[in-house]
C-alpha positions in Angstrom: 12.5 -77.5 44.0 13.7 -78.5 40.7 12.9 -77.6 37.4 12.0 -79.5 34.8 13.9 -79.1 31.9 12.0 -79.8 29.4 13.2 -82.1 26.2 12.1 -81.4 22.8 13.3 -82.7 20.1 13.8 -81.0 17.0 12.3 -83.0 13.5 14.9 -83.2 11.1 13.3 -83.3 7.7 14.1 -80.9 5.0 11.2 -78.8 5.1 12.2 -77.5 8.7 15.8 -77.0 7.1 15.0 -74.7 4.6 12.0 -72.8 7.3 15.5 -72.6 9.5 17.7 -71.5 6.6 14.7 -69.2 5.7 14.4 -67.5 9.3 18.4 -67.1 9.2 18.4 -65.5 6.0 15.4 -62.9 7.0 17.3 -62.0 10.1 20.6 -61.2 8.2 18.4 -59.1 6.0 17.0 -57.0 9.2 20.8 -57.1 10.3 22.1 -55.9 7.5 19.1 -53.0 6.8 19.5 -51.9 10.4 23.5 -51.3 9.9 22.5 -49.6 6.4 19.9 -47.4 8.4 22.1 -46.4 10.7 24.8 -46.0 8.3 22.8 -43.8 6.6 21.6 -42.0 9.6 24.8 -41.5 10.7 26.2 -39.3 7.5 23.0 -37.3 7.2 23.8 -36.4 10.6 27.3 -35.5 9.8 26.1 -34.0 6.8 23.3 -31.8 8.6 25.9 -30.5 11.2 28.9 -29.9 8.8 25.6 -27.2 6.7 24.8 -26.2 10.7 28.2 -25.4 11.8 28.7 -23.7 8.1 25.4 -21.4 7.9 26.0 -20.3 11.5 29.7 -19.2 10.5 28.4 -17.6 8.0 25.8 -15.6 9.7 28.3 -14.7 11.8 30.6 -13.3 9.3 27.5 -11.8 7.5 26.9 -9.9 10.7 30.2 -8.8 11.1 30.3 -7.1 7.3 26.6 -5.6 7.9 28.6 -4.0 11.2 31.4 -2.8 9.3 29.3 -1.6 6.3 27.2 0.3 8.7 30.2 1.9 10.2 31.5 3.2 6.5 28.4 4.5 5.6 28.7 6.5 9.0 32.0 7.6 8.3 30.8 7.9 4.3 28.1 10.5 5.5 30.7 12.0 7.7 33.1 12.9 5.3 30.6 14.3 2.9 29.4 16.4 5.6 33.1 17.9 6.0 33.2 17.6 2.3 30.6 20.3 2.0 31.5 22.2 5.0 35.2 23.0 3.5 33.7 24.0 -0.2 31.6 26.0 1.8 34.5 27.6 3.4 36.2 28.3 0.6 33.6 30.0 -1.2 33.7 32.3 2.2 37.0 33.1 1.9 37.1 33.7 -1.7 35.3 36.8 -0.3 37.4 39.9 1.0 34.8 41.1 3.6 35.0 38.0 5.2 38.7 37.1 5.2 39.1 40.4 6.6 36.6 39.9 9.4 38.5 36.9 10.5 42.3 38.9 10.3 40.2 41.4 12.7 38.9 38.8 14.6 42.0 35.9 15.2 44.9 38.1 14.5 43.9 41.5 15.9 44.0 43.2 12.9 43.1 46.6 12.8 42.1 49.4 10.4 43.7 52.4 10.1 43.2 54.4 13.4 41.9 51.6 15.8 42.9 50.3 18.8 42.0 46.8 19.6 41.9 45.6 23.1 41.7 41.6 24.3 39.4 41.3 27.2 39.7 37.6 28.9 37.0 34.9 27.8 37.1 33.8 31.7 34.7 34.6 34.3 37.0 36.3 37.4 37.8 33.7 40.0 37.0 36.5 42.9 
């Protein structure tokens, strides 16, 4: 079967020119908005990942100095602690008694008429 094409013919007067000219000129207004949309679109994007890709850099380096902070606050109380442990010691061994004690004890220093023996700190192997 064939179709039938059908023939219309188009009126020219000038009224239906400038409706034409008018439905050209509203569809390169739409054209024209829709490339500006996505124009538009298209840096917020860009602009929204570029802040993305910088705030989780960031974070990451935040995290990182939080890490490292908390390690020199460890080692910060650490040295403190040793800190006070050697003024401690030297206020012991600004005492005699106790300078002494430790010649007896590490160096096997005696007082006048003793004998010091060294027993072994192991347990026998037997």
């Amino acid at each position: 079967m064939e179709e039938k094409k059908k023939k219309v013919t188009k009126i020219h007067s000038k009224s239906v020119h400038q409706y034409d000219a008018y439905i050209e000129r509203q569809n390169r207004k739409k054209q024209r908005l829709t490339r500006r949309l996505v124009l538009y679109a298209l840096i917020v994007t860009v602009i929204i990942g570029s802040m993305s890709v910088y705030h989780f850099s960031q974070r990451s380096i935040k995290a990182d100095k939080m890490e490292e902070y908390e390690q020199l606050e460890q080692q910060l109380a650490d040295l403190k602690q040793e800190e006070s442990d050697l003024n401690n010691e030297i206020e012991l061994l600004k005492d005699e008694d106790y300078v002494l004690e430790i010649a007896r004890t590490n160096y096997f220093f005696s007082n006048e008429g003793e004998l010091i023996f060294k027993l072994p700190d192991e347990d026998p192997s037997y």
